[in-house]
C-alpha positions in Angstrom: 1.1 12.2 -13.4 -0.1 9.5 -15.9 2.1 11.9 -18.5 4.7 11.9 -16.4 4.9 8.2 -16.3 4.2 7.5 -19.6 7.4 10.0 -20.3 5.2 12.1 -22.4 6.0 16.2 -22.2 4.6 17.9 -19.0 4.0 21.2 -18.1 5.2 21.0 -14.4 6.9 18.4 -12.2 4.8 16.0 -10.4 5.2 16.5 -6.8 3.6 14.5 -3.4 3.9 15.8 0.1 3.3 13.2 2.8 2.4 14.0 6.2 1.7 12.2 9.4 -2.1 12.9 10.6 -0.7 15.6 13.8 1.7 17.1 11.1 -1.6 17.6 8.8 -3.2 19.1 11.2 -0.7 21.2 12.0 0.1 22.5 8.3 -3.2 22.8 8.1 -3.5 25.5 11.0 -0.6 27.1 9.5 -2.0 27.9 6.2 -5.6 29.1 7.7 -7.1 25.6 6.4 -9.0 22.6 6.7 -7.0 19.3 6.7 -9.1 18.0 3.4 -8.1 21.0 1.8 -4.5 20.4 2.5 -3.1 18.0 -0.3 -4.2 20.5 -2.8 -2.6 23.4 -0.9 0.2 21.2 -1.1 0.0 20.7 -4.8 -0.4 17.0 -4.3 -0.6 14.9 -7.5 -1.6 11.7 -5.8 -4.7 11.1 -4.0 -4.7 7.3 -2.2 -7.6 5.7 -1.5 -8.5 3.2 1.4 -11.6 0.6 2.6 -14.2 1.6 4.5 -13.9 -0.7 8.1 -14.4 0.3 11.4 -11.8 1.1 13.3 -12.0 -0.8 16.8 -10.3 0.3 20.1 -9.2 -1.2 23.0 -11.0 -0.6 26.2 -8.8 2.6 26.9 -8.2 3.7 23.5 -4.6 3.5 23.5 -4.4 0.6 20.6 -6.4 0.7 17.3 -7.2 -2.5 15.6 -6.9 -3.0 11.7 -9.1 -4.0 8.8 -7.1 -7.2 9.5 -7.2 -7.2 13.7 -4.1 -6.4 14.1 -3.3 -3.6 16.7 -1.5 -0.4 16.6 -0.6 1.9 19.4 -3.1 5.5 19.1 -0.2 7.3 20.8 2.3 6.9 18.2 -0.1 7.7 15.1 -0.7 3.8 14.7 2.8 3.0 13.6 4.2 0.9 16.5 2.5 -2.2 16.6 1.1 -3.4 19.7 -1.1 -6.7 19.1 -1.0 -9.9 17.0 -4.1 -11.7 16.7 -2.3 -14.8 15.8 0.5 -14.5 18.6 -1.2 -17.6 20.3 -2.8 -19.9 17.8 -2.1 -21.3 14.6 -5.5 -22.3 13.9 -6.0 -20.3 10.4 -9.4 -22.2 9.5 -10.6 -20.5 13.1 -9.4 -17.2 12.3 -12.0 -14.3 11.5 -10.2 -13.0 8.4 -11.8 -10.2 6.8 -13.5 -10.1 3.8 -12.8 -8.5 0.5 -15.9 -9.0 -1.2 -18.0 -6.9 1.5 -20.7 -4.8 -0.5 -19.7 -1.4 1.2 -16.0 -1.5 1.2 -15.5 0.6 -1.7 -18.3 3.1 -1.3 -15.6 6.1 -0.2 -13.2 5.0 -2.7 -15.8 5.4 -5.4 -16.6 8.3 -5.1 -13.4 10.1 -4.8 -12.7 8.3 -8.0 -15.5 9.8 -10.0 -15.0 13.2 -8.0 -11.1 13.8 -8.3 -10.0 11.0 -10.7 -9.9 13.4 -13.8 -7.4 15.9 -12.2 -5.8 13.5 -9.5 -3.3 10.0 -9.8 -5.7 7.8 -7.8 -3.8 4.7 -6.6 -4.5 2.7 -3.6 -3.8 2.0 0.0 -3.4 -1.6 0.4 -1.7 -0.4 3.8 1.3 -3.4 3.3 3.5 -5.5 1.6 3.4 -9.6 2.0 5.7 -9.7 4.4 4.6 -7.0 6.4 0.9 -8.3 6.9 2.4 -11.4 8.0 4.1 -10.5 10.6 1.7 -8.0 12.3 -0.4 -10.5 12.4 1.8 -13.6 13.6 4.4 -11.3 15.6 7.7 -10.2 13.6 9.7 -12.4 16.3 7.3 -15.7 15.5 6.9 -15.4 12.1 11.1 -15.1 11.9 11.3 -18.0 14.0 8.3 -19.8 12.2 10.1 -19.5 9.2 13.0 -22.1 10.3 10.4 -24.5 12.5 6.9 -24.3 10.5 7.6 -24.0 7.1 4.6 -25.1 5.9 2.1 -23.1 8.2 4.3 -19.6 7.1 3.4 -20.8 3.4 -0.2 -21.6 4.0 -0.6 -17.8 5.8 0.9 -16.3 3.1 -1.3 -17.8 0.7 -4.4 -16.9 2.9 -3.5 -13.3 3.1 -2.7 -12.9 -1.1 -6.0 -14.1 -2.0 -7.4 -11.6 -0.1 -5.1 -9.2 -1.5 -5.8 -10.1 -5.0 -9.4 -9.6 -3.9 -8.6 -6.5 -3.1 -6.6 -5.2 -6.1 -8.9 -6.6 -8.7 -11.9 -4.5 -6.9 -10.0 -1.3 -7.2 -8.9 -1.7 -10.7 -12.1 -2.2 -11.7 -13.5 0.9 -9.2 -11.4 3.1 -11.4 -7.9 3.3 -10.2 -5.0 4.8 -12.0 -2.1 2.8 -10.6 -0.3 1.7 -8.0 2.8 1.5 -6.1 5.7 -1.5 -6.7 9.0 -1.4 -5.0 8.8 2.6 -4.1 7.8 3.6 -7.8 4.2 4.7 -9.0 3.3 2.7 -12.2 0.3 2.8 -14.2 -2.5 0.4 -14.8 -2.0 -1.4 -17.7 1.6 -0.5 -18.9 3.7 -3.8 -19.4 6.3 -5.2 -17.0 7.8 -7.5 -14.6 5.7 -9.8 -11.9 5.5 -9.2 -8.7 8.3 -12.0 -7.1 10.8 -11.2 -9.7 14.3 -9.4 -8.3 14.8 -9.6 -5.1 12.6 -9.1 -2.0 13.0 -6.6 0.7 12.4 -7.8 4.1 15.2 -10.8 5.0 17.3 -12.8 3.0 16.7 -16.3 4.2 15.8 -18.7 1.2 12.5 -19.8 3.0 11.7 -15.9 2.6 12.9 -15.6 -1.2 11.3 -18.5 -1.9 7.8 -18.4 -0.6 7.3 -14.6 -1.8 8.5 -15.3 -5.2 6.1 -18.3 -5.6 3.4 -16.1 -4.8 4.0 -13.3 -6.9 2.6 -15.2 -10.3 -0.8 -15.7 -8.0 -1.5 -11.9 -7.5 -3.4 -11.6 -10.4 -5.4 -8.5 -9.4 -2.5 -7.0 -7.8 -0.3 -7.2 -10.9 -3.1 -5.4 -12.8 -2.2 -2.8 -10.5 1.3 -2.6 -10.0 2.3 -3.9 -13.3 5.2 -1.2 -15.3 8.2 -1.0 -16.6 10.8 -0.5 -13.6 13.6 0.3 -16.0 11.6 3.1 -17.6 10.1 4.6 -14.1 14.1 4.5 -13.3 14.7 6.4 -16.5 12.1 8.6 -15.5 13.3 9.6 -12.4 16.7 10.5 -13.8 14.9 12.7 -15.7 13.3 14.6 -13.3 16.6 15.4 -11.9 17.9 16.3 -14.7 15.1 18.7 -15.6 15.0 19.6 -12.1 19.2 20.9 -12.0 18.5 22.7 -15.5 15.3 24.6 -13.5 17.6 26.0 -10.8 20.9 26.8 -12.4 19.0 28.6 -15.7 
């Protein structure tokens, strides 16, 4: 993979298959396998690694809660969102944010780096953009509207959630991590390129928006370790592969 990106000669494509967990579990069945055995059945370059946290339920199970508190519904695979801890206050001093320095949080994530980071991309899963974490948190609805009416509070929960972020990032760069993802491409640690804030920013076009994400993205140190890279050259890159990929199939 690191070949691949670097645009150095490879001996095979680089491929990722991603599955929801029930769809693991049911590939898995299918091919006489466990589920951990799976990505490599696959041929999976990529391996992403997460935190170690505790995952909380609701009294009947039907809503998991985040390494952040915010709440997913269980019968959906924990992608429809069903609870914002800061839907009623906007206390942020009050709030139980998690913390990024905790002595354990990496312990998993170590080790698959020392046991798979020689044959595997290891990048990892910092579960959601800026935006994203903001509004699971706040509500997508209130943090819209907080956007025109509290300016200032939208800028100051922003900032709270990149310095945990940037927590975050520089940890796993230093754990060992090959790279990252920016705007849907993989890029490697350590290869030269644009900020984080520059171009545009997916998610809204109001100027409050533009604005207050592109301010940050200069103060994500640790994250632009990670997802720093050459966006023109990962474009290239990709052409490449299709090129390489149509020459494959109509030798």
């Amino acid at each position: 993979m690191l070949r691949a990106l670097r645009r150095q000669p490879v001996d095979r494509l680089p491929t990722q298959s991603g599955y929801t967990g029930a769809m693991g579990r049911l590939l898995a069945a299918y091919f006489g396998i466990s589920p951990a055995e799976l990505p490599k059945r696959l041929g999976n370059h990529l391996v992403r690694v997460d935190i170690d946290h505790p995952r909380r339920t609701n009294a009947d199970g039907s809503i998991e809660f985040d390494w952040w508190g915010a709440g997913w519904d269980t019968r959906t695979e924990g992608y429809w969102h069903a609870f914002s801890p800061l839907a009623d206050s906007l206390d942020l001093d009050r709030y139980p944010w998690p913390d990024p320095n905790g002595a354990a949080l990496l312990d998993t994530a170590a080790r698959t780096i020392v046991s798979d980071g020689s044959d595997y991309f290891i990048a990892p899963n910092l579960g959601m953009c800026l935006f994203e974490r903001a509004w699971s948190l706040r509500g997508f609805d209130a943090l819209l509207m907080d956007m025109v009416e509290r300016t200032v509070w939208v800028e100051q929960l922003l900032d709270r959630i990149v310095e945990i972020q940037a927590v975050l990032a520089r940890r796993f760069v230093a754990a060992g991590v090959a790279g990252g993802r920016h705007n849907r491409h993989l890029v490697a640690v350590g290869e030269g390129g644009p900020q984080i804030g520059q171009g545009t920013v997916d998610g809204g076009g109001h100027s409050v928006l533009r604005q207050s994400f592109s301010d940050r993205g200069g103060e994500v140190e640790g994250r632009r370790a990670l997802l720093q890279g050459s966006l023109t050259a990962v474009r290239e890159f990709n052409c490449d592969l299709g090129h390489r990929y149509l020459s494959l199939v109509t030798a």
